[in-house]
KEROZA-213886 format. One line per field, with one value per atom (N, C-alpha, C, O, CB): residue number from 1; atom name; x, y, z. Coordinates in Angstrom, 2 decimals. Atoms other than C-alpha are relative to their C-alpha. Glycine has a CB too. Layout:
// KEROZA-213886
nr = (NUM,...)
atom = (CA,...)
east = (X,...)
north = (Y,...)
up = (Z,...)
***
This chain:
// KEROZA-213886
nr = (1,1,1,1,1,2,2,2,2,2,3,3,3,3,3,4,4,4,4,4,5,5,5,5,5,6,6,6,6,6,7,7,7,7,7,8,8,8,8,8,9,9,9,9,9,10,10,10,10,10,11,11,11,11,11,12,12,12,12,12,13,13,13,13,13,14,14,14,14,14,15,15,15,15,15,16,16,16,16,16,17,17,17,17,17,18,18,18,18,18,19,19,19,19,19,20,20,20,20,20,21,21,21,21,21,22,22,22,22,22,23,23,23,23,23,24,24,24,24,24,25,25,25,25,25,26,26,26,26,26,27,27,27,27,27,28,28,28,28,28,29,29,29,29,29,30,30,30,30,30,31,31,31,31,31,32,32,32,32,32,33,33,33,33,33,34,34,34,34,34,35,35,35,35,35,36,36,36,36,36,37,37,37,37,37,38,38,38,38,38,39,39,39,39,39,40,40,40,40,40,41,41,41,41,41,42,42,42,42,42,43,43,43,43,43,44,44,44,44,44,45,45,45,45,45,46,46,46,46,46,47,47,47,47,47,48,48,48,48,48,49,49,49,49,49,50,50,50,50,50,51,51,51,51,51,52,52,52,52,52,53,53,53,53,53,54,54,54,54,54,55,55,55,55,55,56,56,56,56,56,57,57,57,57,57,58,58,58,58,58,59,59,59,59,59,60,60,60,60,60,61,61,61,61,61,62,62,62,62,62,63,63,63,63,63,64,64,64,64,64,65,65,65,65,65,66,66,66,66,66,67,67,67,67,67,68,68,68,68,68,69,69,69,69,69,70,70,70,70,70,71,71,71,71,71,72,72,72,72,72,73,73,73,73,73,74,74,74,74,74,75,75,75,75,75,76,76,76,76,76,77,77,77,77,77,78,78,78,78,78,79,79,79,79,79,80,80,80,80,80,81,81,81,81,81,82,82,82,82,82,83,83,83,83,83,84,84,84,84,84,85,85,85,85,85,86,86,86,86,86,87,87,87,87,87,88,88,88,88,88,89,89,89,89,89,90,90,90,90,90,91,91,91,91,91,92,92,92,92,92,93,93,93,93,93,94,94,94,94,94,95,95,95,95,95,96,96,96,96,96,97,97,97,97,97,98,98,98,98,98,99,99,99,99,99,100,100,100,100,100,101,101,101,101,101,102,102,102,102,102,103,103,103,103,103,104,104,104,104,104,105,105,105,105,105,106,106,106,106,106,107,107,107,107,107,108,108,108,108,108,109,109,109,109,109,110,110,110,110,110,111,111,111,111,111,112,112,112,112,112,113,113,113,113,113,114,114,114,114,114,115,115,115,115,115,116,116,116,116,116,117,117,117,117,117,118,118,118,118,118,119,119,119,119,119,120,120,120,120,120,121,121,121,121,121,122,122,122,122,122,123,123,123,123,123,124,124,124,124,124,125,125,125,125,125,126,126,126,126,126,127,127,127,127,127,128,128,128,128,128,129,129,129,129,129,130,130,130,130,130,131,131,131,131,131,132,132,132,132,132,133,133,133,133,133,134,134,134,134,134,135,135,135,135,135,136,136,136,136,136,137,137,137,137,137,138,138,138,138,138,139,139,139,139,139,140,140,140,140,140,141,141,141,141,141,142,142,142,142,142,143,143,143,143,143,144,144,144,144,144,145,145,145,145,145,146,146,146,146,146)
atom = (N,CA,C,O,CB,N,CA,C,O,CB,N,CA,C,O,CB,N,CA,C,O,CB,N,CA,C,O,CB,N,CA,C,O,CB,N,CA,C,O,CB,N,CA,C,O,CB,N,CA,C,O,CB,N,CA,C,O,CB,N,CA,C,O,CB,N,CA,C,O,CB,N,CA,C,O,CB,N,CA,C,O,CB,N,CA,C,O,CB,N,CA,C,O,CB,N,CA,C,O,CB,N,CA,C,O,CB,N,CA,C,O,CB,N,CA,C,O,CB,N,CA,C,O,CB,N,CA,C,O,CB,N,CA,C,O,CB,N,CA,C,O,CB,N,CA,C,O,CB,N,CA,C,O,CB,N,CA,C,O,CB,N,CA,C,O,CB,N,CA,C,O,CB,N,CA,C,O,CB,N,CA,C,O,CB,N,CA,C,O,CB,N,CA,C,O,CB,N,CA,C,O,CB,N,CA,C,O,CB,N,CA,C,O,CB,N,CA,C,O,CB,N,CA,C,O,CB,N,CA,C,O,CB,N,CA,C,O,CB,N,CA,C,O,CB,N,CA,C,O,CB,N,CA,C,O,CB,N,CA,C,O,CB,N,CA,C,O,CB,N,CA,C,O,CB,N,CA,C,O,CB,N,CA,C,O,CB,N,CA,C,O,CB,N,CA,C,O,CB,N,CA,C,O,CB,N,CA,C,O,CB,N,CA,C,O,CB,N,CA,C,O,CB,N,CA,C,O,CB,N,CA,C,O,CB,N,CA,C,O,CB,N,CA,C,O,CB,N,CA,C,O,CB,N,CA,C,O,CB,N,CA,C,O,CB,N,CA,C,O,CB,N,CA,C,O,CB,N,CA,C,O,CB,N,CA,C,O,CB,N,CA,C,O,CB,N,CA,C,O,CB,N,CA,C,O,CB,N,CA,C,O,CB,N,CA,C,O,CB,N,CA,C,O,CB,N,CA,C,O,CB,N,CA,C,O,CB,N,CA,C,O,CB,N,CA,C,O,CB,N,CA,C,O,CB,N,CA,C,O,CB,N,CA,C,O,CB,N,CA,C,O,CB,N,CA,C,O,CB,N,CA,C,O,CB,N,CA,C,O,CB,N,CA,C,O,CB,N,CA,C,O,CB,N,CA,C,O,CB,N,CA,C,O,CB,N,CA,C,O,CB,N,CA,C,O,CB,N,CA,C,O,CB,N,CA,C,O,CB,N,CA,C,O,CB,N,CA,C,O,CB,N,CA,C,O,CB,N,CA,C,O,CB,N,CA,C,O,CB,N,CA,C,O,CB,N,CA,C,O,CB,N,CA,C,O,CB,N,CA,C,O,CB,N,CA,C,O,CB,N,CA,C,O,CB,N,CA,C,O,CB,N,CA,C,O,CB,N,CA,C,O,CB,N,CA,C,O,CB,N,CA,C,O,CB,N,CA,C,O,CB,N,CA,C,O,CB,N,CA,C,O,CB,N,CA,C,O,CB,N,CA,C,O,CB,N,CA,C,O,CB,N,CA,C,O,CB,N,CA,C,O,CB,N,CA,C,O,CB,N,CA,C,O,CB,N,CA,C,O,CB,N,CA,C,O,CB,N,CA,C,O,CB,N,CA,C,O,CB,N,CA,C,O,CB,N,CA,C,O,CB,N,CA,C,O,CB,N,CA,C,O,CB,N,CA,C,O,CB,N,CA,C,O,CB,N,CA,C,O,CB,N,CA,C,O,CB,N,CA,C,O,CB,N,CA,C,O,CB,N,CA,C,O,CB,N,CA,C,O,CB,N,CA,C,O,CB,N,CA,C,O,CB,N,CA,C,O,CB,N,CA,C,O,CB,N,CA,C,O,CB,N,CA,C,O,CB,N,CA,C,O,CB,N,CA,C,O,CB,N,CA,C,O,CB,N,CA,C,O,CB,N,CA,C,O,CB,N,CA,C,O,CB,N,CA,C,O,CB,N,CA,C,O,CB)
east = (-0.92,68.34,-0.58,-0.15,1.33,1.03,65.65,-0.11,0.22,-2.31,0.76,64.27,0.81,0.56,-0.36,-1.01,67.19,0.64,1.42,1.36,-0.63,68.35,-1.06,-0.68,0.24,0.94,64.69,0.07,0.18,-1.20,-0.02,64.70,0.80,0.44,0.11,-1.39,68.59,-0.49,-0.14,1.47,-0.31,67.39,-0.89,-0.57,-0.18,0.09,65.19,0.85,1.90,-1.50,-0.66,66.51,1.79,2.47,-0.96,-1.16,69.95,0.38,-0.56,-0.13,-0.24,71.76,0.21,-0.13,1.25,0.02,72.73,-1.65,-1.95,0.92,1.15,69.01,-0.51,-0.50,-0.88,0.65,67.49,0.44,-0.33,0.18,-0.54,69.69,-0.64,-1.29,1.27,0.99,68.59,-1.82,-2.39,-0.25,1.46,64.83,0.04,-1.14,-1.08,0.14,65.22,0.24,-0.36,0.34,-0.43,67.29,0.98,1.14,-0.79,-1.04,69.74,1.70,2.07,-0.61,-1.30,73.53,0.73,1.33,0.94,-0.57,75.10,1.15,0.78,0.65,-1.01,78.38,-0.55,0.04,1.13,0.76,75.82,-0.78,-1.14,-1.07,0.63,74.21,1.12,0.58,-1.12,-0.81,77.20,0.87,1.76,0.43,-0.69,78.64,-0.70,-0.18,0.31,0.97,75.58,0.26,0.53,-1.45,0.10,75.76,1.15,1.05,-0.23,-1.62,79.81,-0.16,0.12,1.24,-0.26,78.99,-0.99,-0.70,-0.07,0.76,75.95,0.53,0.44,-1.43,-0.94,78.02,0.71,0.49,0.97,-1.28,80.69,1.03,1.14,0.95,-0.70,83.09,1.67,1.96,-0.41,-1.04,86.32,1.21,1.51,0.34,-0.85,89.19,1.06,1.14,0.09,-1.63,92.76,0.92,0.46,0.58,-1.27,95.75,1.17,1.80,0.31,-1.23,98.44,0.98,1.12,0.99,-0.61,100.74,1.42,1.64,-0.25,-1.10,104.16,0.93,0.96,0.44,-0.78,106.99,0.86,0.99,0.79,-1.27,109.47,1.09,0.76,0.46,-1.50,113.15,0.38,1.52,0.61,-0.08,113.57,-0.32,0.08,-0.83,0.70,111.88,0.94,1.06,-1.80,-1.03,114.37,-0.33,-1.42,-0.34,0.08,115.31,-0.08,0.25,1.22,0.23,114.16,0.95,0.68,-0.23,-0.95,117.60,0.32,0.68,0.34,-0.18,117.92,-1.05,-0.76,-0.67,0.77,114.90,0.54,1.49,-1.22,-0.39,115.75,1.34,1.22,0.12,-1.11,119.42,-0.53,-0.12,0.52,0.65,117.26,-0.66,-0.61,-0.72,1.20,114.67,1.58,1.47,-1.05,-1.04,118.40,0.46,0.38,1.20,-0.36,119.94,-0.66,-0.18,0.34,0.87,116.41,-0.19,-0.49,-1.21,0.45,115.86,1.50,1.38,-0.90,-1.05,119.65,0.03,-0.47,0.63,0.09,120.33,0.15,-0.39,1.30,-0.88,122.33,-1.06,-0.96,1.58,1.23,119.04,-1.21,-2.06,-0.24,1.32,116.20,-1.04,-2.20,-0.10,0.92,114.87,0.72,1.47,-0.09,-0.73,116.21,-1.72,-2.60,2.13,0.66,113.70,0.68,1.91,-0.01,-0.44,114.45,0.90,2.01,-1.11,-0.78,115.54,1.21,2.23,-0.52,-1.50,118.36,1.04,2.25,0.01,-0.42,118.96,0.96,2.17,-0.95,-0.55,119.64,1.08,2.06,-1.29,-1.23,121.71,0.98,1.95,0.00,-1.02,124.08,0.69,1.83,-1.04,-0.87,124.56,0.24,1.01,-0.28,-0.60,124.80,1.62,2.58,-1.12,-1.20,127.75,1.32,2.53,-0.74,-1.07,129.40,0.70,1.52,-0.63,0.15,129.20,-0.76,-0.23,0.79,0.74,126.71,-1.32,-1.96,0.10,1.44,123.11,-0.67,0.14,-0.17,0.53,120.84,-1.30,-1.50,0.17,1.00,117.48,-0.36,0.13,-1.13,0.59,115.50,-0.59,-1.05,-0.81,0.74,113.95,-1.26,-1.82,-0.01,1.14,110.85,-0.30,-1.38,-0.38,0.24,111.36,0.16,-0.35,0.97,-0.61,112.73,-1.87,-2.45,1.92,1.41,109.24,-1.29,-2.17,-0.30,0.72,107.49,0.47,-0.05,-0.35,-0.67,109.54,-0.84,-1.88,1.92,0.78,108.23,-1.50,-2.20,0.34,1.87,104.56,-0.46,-1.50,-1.01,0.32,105.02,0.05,-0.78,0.57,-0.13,105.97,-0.61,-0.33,1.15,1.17,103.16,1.06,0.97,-1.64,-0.78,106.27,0.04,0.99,1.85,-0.40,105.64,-1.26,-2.40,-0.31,0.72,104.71,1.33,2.43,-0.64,-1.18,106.40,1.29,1.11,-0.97,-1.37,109.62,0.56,0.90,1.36,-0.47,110.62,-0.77,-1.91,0.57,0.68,109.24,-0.88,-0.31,0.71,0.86,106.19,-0.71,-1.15,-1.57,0.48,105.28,-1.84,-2.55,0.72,1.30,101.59,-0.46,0.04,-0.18,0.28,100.01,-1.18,-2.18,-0.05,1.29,97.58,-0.70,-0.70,-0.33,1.52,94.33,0.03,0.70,-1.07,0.15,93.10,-1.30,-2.27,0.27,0.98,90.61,-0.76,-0.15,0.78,1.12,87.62,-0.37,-1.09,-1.37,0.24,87.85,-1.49,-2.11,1.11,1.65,84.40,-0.46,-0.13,-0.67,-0.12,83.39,-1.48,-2.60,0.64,0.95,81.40,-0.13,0.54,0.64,-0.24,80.17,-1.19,-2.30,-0.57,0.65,78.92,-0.94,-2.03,0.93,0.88,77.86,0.28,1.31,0.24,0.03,77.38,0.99,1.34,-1.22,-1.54,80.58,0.92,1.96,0.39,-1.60,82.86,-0.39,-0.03,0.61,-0.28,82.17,-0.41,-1.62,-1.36,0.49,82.08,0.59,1.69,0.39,-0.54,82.36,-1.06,-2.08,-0.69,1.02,81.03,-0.45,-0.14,1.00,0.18,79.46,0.53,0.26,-1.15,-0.66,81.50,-1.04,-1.03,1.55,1.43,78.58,-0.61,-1.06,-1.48,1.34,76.42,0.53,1.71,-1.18,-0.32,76.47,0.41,-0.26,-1.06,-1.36,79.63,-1.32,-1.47,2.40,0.94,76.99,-0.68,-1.18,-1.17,0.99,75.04,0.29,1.13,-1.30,-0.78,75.48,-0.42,-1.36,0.36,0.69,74.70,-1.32,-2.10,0.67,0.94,71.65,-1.00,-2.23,-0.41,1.13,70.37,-0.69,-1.41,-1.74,0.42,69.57,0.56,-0.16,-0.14,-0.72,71.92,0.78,0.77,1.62,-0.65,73.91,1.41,1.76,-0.61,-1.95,77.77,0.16,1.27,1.29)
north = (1.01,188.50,-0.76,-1.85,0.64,0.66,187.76,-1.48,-2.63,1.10,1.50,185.26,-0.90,-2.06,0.10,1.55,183.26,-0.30,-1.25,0.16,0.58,182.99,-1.08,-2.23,1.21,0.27,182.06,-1.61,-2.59,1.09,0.78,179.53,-0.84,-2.01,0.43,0.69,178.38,-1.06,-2.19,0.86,0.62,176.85,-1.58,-2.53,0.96,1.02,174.26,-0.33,-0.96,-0.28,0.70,173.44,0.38,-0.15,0.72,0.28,174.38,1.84,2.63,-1.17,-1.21,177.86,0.28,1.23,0.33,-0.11,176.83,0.02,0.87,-1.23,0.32,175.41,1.55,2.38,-1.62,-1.48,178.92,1.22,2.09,0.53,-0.78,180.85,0.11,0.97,-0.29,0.58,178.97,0.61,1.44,-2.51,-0.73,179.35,1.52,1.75,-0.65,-1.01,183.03,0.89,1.95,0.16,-0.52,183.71,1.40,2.51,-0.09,-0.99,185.51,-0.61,-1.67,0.37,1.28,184.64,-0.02,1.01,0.01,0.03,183.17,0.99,2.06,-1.73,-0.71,185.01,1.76,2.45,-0.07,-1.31,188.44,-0.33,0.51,0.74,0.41,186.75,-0.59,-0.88,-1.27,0.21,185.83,1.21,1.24,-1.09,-1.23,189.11,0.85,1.58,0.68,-0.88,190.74,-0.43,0.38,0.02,0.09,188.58,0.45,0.98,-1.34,-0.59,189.37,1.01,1.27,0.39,-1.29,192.97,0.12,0.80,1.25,-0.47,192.90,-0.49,0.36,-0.40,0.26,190.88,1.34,2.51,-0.83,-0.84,192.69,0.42,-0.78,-1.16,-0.19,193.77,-0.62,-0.53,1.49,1.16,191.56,0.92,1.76,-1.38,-1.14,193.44,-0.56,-1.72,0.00,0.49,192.62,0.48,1.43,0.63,-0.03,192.88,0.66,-0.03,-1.31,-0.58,195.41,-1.31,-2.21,1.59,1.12,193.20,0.53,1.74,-0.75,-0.49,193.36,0.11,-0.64,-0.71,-0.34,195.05,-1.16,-1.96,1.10,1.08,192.57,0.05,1.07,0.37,0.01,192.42,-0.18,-0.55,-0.94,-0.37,192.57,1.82,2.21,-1.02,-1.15,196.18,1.43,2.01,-0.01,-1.19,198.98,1.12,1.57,0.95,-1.00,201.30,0.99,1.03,0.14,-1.03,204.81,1.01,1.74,0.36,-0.16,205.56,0.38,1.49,-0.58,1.10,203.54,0.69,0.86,-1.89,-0.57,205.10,1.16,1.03,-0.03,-1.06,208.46,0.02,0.65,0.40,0.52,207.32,-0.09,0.75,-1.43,0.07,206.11,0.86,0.71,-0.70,-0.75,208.77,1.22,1.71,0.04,-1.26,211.49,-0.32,0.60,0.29,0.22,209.52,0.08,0.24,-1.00,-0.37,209.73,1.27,1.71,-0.56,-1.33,213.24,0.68,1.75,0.87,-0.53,214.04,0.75,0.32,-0.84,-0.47,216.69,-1.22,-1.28,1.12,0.58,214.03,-1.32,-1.66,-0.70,0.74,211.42,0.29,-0.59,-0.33,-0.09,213.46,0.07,0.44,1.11,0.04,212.99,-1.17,-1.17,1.26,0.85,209.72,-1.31,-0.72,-0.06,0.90,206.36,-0.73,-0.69,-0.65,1.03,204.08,-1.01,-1.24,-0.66,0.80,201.55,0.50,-0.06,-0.72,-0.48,203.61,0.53,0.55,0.84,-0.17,204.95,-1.23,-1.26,0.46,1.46,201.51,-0.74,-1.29,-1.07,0.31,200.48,0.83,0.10,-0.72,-1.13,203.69,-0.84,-1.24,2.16,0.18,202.69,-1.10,-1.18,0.53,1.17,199.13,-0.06,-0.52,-1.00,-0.57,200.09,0.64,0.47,1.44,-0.77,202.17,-0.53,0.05,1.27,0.60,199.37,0.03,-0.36,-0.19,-0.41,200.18,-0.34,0.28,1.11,0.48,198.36,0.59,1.00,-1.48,-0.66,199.80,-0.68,-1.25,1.65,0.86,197.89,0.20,1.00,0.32,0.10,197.00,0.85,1.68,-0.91,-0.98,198.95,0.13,1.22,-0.23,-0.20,197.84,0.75,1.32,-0.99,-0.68,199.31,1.66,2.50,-0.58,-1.42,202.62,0.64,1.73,-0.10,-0.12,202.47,0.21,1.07,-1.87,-0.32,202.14,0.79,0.89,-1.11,-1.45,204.82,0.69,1.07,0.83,-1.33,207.16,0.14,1.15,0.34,-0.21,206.27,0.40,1.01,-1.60,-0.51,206.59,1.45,1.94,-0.55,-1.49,210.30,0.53,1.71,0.50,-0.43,210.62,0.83,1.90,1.30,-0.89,211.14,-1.05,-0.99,0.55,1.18,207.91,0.52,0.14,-1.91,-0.30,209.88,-0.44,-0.93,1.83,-0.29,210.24,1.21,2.05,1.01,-0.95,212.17,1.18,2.32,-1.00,-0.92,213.68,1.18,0.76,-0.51,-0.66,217.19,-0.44,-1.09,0.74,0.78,216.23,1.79,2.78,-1.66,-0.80,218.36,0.16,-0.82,-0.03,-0.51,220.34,-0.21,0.51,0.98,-0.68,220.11,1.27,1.33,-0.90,-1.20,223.41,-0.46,-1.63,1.15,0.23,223.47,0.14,0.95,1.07,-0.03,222.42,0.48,-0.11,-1.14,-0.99,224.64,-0.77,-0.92,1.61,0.49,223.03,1.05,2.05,-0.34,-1.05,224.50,-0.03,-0.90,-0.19,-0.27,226.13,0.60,1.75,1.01,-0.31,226.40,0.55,0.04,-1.02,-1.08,229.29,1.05,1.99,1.05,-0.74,230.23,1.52,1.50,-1.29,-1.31,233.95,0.06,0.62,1.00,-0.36,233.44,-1.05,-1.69,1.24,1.57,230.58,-0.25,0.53,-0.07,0.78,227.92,0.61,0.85,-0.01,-0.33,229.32,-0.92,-0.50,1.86,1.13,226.24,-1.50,-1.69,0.34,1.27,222.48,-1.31,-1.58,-0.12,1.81,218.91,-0.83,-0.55,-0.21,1.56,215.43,-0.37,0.11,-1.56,1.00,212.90,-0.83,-1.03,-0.42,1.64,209.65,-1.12,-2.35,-0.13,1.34,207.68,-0.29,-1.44,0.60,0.57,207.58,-0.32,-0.02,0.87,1.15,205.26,0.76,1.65,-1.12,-0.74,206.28,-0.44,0.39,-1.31,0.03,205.09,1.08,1.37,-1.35,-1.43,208.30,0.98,0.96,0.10,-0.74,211.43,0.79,0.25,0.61,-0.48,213.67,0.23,-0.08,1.65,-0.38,214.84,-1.25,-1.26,1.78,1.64,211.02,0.38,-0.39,-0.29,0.26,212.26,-0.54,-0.79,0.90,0.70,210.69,-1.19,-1.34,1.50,1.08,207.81,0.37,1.37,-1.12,-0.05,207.57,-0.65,-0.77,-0.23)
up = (-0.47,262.32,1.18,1.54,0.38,-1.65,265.77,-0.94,-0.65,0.58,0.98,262.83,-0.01,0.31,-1.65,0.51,261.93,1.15,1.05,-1.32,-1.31,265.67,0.39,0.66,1.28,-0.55,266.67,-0.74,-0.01,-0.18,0.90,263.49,0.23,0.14,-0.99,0.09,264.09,0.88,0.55,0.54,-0.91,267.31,-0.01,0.71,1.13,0.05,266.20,-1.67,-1.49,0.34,1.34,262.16,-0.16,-1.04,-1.55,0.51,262.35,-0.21,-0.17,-1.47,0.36,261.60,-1.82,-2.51,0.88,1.35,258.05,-0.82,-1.65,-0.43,0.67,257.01,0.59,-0.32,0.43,0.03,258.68,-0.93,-1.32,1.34,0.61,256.87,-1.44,-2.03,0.11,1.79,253.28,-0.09,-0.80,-0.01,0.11,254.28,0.30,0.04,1.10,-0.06,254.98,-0.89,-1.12,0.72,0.50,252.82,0.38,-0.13,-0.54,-0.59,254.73,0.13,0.63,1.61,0.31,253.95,0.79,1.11,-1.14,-1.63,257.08,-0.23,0.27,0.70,-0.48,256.84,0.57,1.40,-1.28,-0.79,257.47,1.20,2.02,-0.94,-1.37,260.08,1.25,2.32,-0.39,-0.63,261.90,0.03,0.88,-0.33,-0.28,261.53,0.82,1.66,-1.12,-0.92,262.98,1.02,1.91,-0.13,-1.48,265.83,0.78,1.89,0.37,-0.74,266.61,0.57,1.74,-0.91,-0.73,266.37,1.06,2.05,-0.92,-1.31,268.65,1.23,2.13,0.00,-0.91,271.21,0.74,0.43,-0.73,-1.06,273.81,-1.06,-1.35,1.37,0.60,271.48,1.13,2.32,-0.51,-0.48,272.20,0.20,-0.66,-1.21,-0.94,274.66,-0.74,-0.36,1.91,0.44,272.60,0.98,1.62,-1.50,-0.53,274.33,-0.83,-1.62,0.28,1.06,272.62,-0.08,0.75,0.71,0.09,271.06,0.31,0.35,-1.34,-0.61,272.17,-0.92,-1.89,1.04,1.04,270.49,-0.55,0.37,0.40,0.95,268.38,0.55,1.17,-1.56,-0.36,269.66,-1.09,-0.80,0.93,1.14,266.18,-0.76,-1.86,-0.39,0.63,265.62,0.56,1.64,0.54,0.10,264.75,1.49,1.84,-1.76,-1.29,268.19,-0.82,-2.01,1.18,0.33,268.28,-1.02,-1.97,1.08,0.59,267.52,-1.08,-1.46,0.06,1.20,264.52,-1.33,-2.51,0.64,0.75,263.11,-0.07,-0.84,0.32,0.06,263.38,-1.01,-2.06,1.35,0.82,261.83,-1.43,-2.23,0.52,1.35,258.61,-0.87,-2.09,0.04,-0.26,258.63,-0.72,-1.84,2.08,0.23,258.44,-1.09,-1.91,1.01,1.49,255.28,-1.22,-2.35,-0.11,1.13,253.52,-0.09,-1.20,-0.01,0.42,254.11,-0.43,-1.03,1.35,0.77,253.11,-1.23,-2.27,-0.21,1.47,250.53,-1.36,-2.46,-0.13,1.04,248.81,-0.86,-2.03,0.91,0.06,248.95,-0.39,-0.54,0.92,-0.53,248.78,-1.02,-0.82,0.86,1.22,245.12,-0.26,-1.24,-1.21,0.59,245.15,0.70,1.33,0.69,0.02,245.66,1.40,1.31,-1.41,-0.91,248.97,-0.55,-0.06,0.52,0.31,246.88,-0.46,-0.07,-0.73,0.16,245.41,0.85,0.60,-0.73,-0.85,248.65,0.69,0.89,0.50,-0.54,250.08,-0.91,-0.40,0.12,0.24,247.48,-0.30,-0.49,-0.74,-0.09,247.09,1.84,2.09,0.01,-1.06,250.79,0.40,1.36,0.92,-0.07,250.63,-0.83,-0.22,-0.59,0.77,247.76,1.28,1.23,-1.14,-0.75,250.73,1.36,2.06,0.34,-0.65,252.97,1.26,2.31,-0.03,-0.92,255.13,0.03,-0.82,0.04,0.02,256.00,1.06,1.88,0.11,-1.02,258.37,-0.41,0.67,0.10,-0.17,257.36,-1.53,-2.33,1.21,1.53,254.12,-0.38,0.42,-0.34,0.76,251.37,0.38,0.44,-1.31,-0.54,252.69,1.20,1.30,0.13,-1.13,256.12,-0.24,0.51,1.07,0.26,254.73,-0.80,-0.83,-1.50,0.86,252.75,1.44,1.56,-1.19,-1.19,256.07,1.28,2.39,0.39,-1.28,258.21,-0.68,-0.14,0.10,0.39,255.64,-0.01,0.08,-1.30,0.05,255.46,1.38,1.63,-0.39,-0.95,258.99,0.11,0.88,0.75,-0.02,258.53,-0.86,-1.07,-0.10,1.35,255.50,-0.99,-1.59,0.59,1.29,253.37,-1.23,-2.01,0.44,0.87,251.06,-1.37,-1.67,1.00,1.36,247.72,-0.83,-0.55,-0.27,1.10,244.40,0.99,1.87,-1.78,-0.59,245.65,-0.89,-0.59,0.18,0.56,243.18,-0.51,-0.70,-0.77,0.65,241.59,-1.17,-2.04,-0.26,1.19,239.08,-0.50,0.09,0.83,0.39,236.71,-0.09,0.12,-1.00,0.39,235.92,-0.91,-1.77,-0.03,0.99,233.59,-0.51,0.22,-0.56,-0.29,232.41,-0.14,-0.52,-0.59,0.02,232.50,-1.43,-2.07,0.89,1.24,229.21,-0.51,-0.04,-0.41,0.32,227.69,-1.37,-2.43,-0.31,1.00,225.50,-1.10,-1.05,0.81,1.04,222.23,-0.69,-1.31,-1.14,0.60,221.33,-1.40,-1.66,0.93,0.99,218.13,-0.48,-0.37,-0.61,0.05,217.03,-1.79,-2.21,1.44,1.36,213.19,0.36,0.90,-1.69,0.19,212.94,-1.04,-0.99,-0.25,1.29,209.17,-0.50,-0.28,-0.93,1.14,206.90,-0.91,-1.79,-1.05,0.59,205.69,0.50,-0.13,-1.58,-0.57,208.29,1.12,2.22,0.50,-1.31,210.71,-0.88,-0.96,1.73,0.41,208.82,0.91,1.39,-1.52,-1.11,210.82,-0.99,-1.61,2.53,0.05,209.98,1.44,2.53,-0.61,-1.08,212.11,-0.41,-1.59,0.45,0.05,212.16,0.59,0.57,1.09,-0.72,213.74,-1.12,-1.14,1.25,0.93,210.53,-0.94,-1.08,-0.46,0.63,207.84,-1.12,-1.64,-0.17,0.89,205.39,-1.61,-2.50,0.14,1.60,202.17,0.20,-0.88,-0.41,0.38,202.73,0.44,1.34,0.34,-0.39,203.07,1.13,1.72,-0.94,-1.73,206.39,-0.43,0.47,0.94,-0.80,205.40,-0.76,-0.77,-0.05,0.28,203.80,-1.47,-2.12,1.54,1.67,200.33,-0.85,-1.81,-0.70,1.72,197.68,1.10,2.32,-1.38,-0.19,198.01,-0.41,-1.04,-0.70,0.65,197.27,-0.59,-1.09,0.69)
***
């Protein structure tokens, strides 16, 4: 990347790039990260963004016996039905990922381990198969025709 800086400064950053053959968006990424890495500022909470409260409140109706193999969205509307809103399906979706509870919910079944049936002749014409790959006009072992 020394090259295509050294290069940029007389033809240009795009034309160095072309002759090098290095594709600016990697050469402009290199340079970001070798830079200071850039100080952000936490961003400030929403006056919109559900109190601790509030969460906790949401967080008790999803883990409810009466809820607890049920989907957010059915949650939310059972209790929109009862007259009662407390925030969207989407947020109820992101309480739980916050609590690494955003799987399937309900019990899922197993299935067993499936065992590769092995097939094993002791003595001759107690094991027969085809091949399906080879050409149906002849026969497996290519002497006669059909």
């Amino acid at each position: 990347m020394a090259a295509v800086t050294e290069l940029a400064t007389a033809v240009g950053t795009c034309a160095a790039c072309l002759a090098l053959w290095v594709p600016r968006g990697s050469y402009y990424r290199d340079r970001r990260s070798s830079s200071s890495p850039v100080q952000t500022a936490p961003q400030p909470r929403s006056g919109r963004a559900l109190a601790a409260t509030e969460r906790e409140t949401i967080l008790t109706y999803l883990h409810h016996e009466r809820f607890q193999d049920r989907s957010p969205a059915a949650v939310y509307a059972t209790l929109l039905d009862e007259g009662q809103y407390h925030c969207s399906i989407r947020t109820m979706y992101r309480l739980l990922a916050a609590q690494g509870e955003s799987r399937e919910r309900r019990d899922q079944r197993t299935h067993p381990p499936y065992q590769k049936p092995e097939l094993l002749a002791t003595a001759p014409n107690q094991l027969w198969s085809w091949d399906i790959t080879t050409d149906s006009a002849y026969c497996c072992a290519g002497r006669d025709r059909f």
